[in-house]
N, C-alpha and C positions, 0 to 999 in steps of 0.2 A: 881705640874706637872700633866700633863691629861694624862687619862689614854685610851685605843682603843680596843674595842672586834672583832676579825676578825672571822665571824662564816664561813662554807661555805667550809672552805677552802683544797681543794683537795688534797686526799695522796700523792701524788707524788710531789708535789708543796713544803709542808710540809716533804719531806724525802729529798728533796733540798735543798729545805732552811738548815737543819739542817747540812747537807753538808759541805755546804757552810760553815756555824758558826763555826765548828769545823775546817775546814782550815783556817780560819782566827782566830781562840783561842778566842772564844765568847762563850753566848749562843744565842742562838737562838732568845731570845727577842732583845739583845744589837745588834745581827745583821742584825735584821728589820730596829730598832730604826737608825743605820749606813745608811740603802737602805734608807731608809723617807728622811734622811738627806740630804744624795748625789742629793735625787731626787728632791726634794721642796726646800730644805736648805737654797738655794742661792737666795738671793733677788737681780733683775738685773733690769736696766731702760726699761721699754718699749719700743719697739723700732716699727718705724709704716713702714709700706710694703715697700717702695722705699729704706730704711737703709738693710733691710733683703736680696731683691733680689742685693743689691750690695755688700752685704757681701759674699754672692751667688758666684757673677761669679768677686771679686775682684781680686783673684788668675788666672785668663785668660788674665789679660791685658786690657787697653783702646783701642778704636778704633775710628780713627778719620775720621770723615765723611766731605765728602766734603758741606761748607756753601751756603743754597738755594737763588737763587737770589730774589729778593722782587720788585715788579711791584708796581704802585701807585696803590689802593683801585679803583675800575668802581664804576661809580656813581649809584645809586641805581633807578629803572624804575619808574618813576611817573604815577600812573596808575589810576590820575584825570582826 
C-alpha cells in the first residue's frame, strides 16, 4: 500500500477532521483514507457533454417542438 504526506495543513481543518473521526469511531488516518474513498473511489464511464446536460434537465420533462418545414435547396449563383 502507498503511503501520503499532507504538509501544510491547517488548525482548524485538522481539529475537524479529527471531529469528524471521532464521530464516526475512527482515527483520523482511517478517516481520510474513508474521504479519498468516497471521493476518487468510484470509477464511472465517461460520459461526454450532451449525456451530462441531459442528465441535467431529464427530471423537467420533454418538450415537443413543432417540425420545421423544409423547402427545396436554391441553386447556388454562377458567378462565371
Amino acid at each position: 500500500m502507498a503511503s501520503i504526506t499532507i504538509r501544510n495543513l491547517d488548525d482548524d481543518l485538522k481539529r475537524r477532521l479529527r471531529v469528524r473521526a471521532a464521530e464516526h469511531g475512527r482515527s483520523m488516518e482511517a478517516e481520510v483514507r474513508e474521504i479519498l474513498r468516497q471521493a476518487v473511489g468510484h470509477l464511472s464511464a465517461p460520459r461526454n457533454l450532451g449525456q451530462l446536460i441531459h442528465a441535467r434537465f431529464a427530471a423537467t420533462g420533454g418538450v415537443d417542438l413543432p417540425t420545421a418545414t423544409r423547402r427545396p435547396m436554391r441553386i447556388a449563383p454562377n458567378y462565371k
